[in-house]
N, C-alpha and C positions, 0 to 999 in steps of 0.2 A: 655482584657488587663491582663495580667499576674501578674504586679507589678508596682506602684509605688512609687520612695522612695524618703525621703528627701534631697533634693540639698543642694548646697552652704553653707558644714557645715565653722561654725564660729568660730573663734580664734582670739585670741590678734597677734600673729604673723603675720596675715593679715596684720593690720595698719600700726604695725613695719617694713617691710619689702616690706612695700607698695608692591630590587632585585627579584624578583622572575623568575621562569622557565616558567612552560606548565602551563594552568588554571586548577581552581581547582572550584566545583560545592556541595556545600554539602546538595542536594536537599532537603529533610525534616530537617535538620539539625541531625540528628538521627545517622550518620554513617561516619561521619569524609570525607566522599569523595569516602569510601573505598569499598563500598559495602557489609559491615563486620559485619554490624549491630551493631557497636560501639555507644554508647549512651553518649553524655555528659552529667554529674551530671547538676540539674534540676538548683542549685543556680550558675553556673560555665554559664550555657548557660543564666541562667536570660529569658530576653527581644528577643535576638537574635533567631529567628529560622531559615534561612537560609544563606549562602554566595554563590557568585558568584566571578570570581576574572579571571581576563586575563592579566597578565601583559604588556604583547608585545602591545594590543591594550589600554594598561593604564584605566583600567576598573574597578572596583568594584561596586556589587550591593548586597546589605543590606535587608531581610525582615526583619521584627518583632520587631522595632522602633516605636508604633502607637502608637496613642490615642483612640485607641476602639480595635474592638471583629478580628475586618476585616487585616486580613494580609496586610502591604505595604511594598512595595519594594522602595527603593528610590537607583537610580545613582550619586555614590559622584566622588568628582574630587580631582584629584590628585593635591599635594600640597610638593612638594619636600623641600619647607622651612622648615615644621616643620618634617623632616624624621629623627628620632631618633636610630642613629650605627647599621643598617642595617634592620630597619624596617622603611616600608615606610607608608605615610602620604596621607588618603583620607580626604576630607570633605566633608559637605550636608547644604545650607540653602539655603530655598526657597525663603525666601523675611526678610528683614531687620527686623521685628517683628515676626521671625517664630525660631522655634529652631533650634540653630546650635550640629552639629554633630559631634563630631570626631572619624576616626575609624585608626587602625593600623594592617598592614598586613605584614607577614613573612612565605617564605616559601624558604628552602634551598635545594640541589641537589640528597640529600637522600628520599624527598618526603613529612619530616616533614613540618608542616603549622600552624600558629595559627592567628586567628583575635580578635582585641579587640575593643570594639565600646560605646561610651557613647555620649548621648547627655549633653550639659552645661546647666546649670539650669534654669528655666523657673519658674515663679508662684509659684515657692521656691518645683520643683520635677525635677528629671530628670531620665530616662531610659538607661537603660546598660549591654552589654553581653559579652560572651568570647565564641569560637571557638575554635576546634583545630584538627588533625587530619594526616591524611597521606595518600600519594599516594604511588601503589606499592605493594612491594611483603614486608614481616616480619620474620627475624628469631634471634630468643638470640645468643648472641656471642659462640661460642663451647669451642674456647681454651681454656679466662677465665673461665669459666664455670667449664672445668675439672680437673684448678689447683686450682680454690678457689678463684681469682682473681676478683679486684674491678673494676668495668670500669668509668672511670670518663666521664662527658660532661660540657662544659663550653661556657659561650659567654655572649648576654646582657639581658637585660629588660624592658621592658617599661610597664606602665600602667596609668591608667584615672580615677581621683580623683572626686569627685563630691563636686568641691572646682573649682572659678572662675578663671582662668587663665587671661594672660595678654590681651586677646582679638583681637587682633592682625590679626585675617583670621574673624572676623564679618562682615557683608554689613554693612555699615552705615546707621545712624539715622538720621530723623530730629533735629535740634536745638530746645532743648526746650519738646523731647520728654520723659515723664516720667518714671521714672528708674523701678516701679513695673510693667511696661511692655515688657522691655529691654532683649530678649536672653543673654545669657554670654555664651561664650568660656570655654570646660572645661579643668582642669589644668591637668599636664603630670610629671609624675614619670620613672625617668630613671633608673639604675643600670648594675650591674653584677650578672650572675645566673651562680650556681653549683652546679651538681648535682654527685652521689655515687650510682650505682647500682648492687647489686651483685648476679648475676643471678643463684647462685649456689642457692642460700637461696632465690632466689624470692622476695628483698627487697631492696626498694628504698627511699633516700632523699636526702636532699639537702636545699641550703639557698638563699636567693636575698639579695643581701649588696652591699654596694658602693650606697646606695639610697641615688637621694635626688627630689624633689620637684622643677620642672624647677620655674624659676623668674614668679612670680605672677601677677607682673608690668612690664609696660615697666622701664629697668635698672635698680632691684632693682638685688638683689643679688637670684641663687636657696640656697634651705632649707634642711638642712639636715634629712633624714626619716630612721626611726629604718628599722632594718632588719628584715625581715623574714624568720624565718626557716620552713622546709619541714619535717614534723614528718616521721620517720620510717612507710612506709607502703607495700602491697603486691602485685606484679607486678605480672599481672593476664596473661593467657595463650596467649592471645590474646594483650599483651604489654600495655594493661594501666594498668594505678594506681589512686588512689586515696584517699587522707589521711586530716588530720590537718597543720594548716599553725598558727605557733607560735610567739610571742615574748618575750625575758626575759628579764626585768628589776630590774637590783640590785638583780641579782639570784632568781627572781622569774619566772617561767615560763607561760605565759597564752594564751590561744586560742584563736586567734582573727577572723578566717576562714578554709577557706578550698581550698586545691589544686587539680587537677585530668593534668593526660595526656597522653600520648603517644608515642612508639619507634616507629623506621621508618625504614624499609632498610635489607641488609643482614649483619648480626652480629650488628643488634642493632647500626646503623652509626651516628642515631641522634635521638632529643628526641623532642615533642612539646608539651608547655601544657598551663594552665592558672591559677590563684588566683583568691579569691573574698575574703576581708579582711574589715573589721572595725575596730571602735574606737582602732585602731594601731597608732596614733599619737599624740606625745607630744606636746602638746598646742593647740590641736584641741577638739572640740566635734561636734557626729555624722557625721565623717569621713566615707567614704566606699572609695572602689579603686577595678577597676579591672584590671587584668596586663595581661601579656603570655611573655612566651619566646619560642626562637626555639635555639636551641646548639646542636653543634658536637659533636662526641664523642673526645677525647682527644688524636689527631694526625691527626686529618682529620683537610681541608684546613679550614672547618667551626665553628671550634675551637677558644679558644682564648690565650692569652699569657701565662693564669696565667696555664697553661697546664705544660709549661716546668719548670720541677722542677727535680734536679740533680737523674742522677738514681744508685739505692742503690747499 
């Protein structure tokens, strides 16, 4: 077992507010898929060591979710209710008193891919990873490159809080049966992600905002969650990166995790990567959250709106 961390952090805010293509296989988890020898940062993979993924036969399969030394694989099932602006929605639970799963997969026509998986909390821990990767061939954009030029990538976010969600996809319990034994559903962070890279200078960032914290309850209102920025870091030969993930309040700036990811395609068409972030929320304590996004670059179909901005 790699890690285990504490679940279902607590807040007053609780009370108050009561697509893919071809499959994709990332066998040790070690290489994106790519055969490239790409390595995910050790705290970005966590728990997770492998994926499997077929979308056409609606498939996902998960190792490295357990409770001991012994690799397990589990098959989740697809779940289009809770599919979050173009990322879709597996889950996993064995039996009504067994931990439930949530995982989130995205992979776009450039080849980029990212998966996010957290169980909801149990015995007050729950277990959690990020994926991310690409299929394909890789190369930095040329043009911008030789005028100095920024290449933008835009689209959404999603990630999994180790905070009790509305509960909504659990098996049912007996009547009567005691809540210290009770699985929970874990809760879901959506937004918008954008990212800056300038491949002259080999530097890369970006921010997730428009967050918020879907409803907690059934009917209660989502929460709104601070933003995340993407520190200036250096986009290596081989198209990852990997840096600091901040936030600032009242002009203070501080470090609450770390990002890493990946480009995809020819001229850098799209980008995939993942978060791992704490005590990043106001009214919370011992919050974690892991996310990923996958984004086009800025004219592709996989792009998003905030792309068209008047040109100079």
């Amino acid at each position: 077992m790699k890690r285990a961390m504490l679940g279902l952090a607590a807040t007053a805010m609780l009370s108050a507010c009561g697509g893919g293509t071809n499959p994709f296989n990332t066998g040790d988890g070690t290489d994106g898929g790519t055969g490239s020898g790409i390595t995910i940062p050790e705290n970005l993979a966590s728990d997770l060591d492998s994926v499997a993924y077929d979308p056409d036969a609606g498939t996902l399969v998960i190792s490295g979710l357990s409770l001991d030394d012994t690799p397990f694989s589990a098959t989740y099932r697809r779940r289009p209710a809770l599919d979050r602006e173009g990322y879709l929605a597996y889950t996993a639970q064995d039996s009504s008193l067994d931990r439930h799963v949530t995982a989130y997969v995205r992979e776009i026509e450039d080849g980029a891919f990212a998966v996010a998986v957290a169980t909801g909390g149990q015995f007050s821990y729950y277990f959690a990873g990020t994926h991310y990767g690409r299929r394909g061939n890789y190369s930095a954009p040329t043009e911008d490159v030789a005028s100095g030029g920024i290449v933008s990538y835009a689209g959404t976010y999603v990630g999994l809080l180790n905070i009790a969600g509305d509960g909504g996809d659990l098996l049912p319990v007996a009547t009567g049966t005691p809540a210290a034994v009770r699985p929970t559903q874990v809760a879901e962070v959506t937004g918008d992600a954008f990212i800056n890279a300038g491949f002259r200078d080999n530097v890369v960032n970006g921010t997730i905002y428009n967050r918020q914290i879907q409803p907690l309850t059934d009917g209660a209102a989502a929460i709104d969650a601070t933003t995340l920025n993407l520190a200036p870091t250096t986009i290596e030969a081989n198209g990852t990166f990997a840096g600091d993930t901040s936030i600032e309040v009242n002009g203070t700036r501080t470090v609450v995790g770390e990002y890493g990811g990946i480009f995809a395609g020819t001229d850098a068409t799209s980008v995939a990567g993942s978060v791992r972030v704490s005590e990043h929320l106001d009214g919370f304590n011992g919050e974690e959250e892991f996310g990923i996004f996958v984004l086009g670059q800025c004219g592709t179909a996989s792009s998003s709106d905030v792309c068209n901005q008047p040109v100079p």
